[in-house]
C-alpha positions as CSV (number, residue, x, y, z in Angstrom):
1,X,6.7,-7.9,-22.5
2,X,5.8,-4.5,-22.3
3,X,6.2,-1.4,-25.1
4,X,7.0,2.5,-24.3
5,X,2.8,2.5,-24.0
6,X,3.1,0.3,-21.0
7,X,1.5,-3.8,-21.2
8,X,-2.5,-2.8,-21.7
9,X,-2.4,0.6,-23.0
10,X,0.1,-0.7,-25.9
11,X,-2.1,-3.2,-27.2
12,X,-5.7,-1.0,-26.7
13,X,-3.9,1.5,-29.4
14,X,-3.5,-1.0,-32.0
15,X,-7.4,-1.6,-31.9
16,X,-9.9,0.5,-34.1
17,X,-12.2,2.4,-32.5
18,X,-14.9,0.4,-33.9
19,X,-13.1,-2.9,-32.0
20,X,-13.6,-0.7,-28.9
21,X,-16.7,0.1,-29.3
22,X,-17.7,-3.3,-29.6
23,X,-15.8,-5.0,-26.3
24,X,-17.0,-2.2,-24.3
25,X,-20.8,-3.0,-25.3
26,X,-20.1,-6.5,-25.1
27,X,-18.6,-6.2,-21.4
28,X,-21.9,-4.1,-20.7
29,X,-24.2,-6.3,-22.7
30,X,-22.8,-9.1,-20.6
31,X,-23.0,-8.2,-17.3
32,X,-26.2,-6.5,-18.0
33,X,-26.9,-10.1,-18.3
34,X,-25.3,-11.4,-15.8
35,X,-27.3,-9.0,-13.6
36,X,-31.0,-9.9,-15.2
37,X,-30.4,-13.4,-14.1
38,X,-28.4,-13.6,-11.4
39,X,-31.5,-14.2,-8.6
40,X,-31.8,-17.4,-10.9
41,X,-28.4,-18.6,-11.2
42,X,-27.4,-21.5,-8.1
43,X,-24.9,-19.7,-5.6
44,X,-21.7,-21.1,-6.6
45,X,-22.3,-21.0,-10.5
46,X,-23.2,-17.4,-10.1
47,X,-19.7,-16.9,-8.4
48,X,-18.1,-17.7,-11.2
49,X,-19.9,-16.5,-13.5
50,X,-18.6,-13.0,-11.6
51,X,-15.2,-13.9,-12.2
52,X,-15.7,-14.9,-15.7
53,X,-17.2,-11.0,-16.1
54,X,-14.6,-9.2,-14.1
55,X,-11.7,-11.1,-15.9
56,X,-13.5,-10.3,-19.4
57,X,-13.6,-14.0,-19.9
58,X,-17.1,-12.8,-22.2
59,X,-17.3,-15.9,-24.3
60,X,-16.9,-18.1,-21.4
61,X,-19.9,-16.4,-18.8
62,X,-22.0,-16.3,-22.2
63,X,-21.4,-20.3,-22.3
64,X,-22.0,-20.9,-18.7
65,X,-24.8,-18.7,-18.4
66,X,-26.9,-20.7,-21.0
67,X,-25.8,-24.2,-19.9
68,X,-27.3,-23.0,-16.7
69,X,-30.3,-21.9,-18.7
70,X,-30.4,-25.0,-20.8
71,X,-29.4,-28.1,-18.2
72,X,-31.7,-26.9,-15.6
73,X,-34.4,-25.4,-17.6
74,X,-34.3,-22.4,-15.5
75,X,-37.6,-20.1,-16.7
76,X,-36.6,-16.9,-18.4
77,X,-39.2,-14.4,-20.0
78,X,-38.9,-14.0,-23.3
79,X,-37.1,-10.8,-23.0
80,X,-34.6,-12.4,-21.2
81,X,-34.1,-15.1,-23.5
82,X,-34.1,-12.3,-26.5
83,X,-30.9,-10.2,-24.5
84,X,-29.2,-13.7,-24.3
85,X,-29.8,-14.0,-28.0
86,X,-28.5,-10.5,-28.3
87,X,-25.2,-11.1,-26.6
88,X,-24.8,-14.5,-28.5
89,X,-24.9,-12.5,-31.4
90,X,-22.0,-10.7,-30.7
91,X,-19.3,-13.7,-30.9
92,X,-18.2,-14.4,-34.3
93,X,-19.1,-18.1,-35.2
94,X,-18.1,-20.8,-35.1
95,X,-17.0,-20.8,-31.1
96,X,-15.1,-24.1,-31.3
97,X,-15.3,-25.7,-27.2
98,X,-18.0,-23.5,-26.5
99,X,-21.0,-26.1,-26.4
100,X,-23.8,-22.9,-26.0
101,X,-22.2,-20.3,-27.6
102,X,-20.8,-22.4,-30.5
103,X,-24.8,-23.5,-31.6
104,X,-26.7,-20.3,-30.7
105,X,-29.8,-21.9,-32.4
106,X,-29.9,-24.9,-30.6
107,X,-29.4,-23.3,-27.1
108,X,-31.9,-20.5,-28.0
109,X,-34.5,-23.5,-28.7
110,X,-33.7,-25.2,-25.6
111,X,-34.3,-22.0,-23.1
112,X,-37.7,-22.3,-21.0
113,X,-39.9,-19.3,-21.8
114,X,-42.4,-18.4,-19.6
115,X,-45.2,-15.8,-19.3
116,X,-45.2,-12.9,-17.3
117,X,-47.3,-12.4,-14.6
118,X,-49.9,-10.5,-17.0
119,X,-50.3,-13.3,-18.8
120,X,-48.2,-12.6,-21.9
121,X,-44.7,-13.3,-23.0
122,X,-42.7,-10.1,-22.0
């Protein structure tokens, strides 16, 4: 199943630059995310989150990431719920069997924001 461009290469030059563009800031927008919460994220989960992100499974480590958030209202500032809103942004709705990702709204609203240490939201 490959062309005279080889199995990746072939299929990278039908996309625009602009489509690109935009998985190579999502793949850095997402493991920039990955990264912010990762001391937060139980052992295992965090594992595969890590192999969601180096597979480029994007829409997949965005879902886990905020049922982790959600389900064990893990505190994130509110710049750290603001780059998950970010990244949710980024997927085209709606994200059919993606139970986070698929009602940004109602996962944004169910994050635990806390205040930073100098007593205001960051």
């Amino acid at each position: 199943m490959t062309d005279e461009e080889g199995p990746v290469r072939g299929r990278e030059a039908r996309l625009t630059p602009e489509q690109i563009g935009r998985i190579r800031r999502m793949n850095s927008d997402c493991r920039a995310l990955l990264a912010l919460l990762s001391d937060r994220i139980p052992g295992e989960q965090l594992e595969s989150c890590r192999s969601f992100s180096a597979a480029g499974e994007y829409a997949e480590l965005v879902d886990v990431i905020a049922a982790i958030l959600v389900k064990r209202q893990i505190p994130v500032t509110s710049v750290e719920r603001d780059a998950l809103r970010e990244v949710m942004a980024m997927f085209s709705q709606p994200m059919d069997g993606y139970a986070y990702l698929g009602n940004p709204d109602l996962t944004i609203a169910g994050i635990k924001v806390v205040q930073s240490e100098h007593g205001g939201a960051l």
